[in-house]
N, C-alpha and C positions, 0 to 999 in steps of 0.2 A: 717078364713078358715085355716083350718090345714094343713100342706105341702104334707102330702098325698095327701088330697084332692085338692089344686093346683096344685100338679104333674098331676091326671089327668083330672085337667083342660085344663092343657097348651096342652098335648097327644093330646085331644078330640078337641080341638080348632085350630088346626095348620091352618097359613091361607099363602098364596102363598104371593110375591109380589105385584103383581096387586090386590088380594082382599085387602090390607094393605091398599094399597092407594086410591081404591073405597071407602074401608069405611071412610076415614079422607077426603073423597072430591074432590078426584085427578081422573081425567084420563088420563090413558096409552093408546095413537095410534100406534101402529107399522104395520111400515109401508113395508110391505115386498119386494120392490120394490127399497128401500132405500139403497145405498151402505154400509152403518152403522148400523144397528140393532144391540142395544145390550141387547133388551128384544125380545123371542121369542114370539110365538103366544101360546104357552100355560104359560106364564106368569113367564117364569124361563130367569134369567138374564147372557147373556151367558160370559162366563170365556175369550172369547179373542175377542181382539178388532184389527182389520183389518188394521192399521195403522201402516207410520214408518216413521220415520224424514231422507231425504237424506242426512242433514248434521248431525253426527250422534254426536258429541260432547265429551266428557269425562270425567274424575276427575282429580281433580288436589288433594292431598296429601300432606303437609306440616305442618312445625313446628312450633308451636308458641314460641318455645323455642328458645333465639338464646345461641349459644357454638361454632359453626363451623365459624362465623364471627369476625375478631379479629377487635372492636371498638378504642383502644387504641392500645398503645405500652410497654406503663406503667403495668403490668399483675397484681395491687392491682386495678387498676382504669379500666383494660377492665373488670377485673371480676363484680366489682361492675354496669359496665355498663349493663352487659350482662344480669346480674340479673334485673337489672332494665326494660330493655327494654323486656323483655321474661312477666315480666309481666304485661305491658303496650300492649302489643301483648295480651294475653289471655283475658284481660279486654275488650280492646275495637275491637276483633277479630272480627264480623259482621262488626261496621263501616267502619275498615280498608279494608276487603274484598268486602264493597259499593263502597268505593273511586276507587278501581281496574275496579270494572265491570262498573264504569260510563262511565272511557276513551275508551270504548269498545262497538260501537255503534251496533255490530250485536250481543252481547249479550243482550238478554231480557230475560230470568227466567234461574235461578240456584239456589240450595237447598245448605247447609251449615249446617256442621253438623260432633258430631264427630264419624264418620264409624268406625275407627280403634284404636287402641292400639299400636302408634309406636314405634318399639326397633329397634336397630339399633348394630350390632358388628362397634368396633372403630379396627384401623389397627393392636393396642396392644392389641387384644383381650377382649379388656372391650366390656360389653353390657351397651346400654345407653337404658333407658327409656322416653321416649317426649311425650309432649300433643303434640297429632297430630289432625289435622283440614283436613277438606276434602272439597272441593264445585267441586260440578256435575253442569255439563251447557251441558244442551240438543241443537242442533240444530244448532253450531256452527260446521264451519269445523277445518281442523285439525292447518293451519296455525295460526287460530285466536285465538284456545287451546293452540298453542305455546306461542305466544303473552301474553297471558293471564296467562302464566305460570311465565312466565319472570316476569312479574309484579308484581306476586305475592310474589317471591324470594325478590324480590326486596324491597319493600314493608315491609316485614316479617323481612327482613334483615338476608334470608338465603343464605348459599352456593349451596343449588340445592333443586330441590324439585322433587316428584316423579308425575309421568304423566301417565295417561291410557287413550290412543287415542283411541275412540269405532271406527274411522273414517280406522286407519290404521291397530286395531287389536295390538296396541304394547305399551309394557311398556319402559317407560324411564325416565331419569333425565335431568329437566331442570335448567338452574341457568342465570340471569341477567347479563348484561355488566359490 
């Protein structure tokens, strides 16, 4: 078949959701009665969904890179540390951020991933560039977002890390004991 002729094939044959799933064997009940519908009754799948978590959660923001934490005293031996553990941190970044959300019983699902590009001005005017790591945790309140944040500093083996409370509506930096 020539792609003209496929072109319009595809035009001539447009089929809705519901007829999609009629034909592979499925039926759609909507129920309109339902608190939740998210297919209408002419078979179009609606864009918003009725829901919203009261503990509203956040991201947490940070660096796998560490430079802000002085591991030694020696500055040939913290450098080399620093280096070392920045990339023991990118490597096993998912596990170490397992290890966090375990001690954390009212966290149950959070995404992990890298959202941003962090750069960062230093006091002397240098811009730094960092692999920056992000994890969203829906459903937690803000205290627990704190907690969680701490840990992760901590963890990461940073000096602060940055926080966006959807609970409070605010940005900020959090850093471990």
């Amino acid at each position: 078949m020539r792609i003209s002729n496929f072109n319009k094939f595809l035009t001539k044959n447009k089929r809705t959701f519901n007829e999609a799933m009629k034909m592979n064997g499925f039926k759609i009940v909507v129920d309109p009665n339902s608190e939740y519908t998210y297919i209408d009754t002419n078979g179009k799948v609606l864009e918003s969904i009725d829901f919203e978590f009261e503990k509203k959660g956040g991201v947490i923001i940070f660096s796998t890179d560490v430079n802000a934490v002085d591991i030694s005293s020696n500055v040939l031996y913290n450098k080399l540390r620093q280096v070392i553990t920045s990339i023991l941190n990118r490597t096993f970044v998912k596990s170490k951020v397992d290890k966090v959300m375990k001690k954390h019983e009212d966290v149950f699902g959070f995404t992990i991933g890298k959202f941003v590009k962090g750069r960062y001005k230093a006091e002397d005017g240098s811009i730094y560039d960092e692999n920056s790591t992000s994890v969203e945790i829906i459903g937690i309140d803000s205290e627990t977002l704190l907690k969680v944040s701490e840990d992760i500093a901590k963890e990461f083996q940073q000096e602060t890390v940055l926080v966006k409370d959807y609970q409070k509506n605010s940005i900020y930096l959090s850093k471990h004991d």
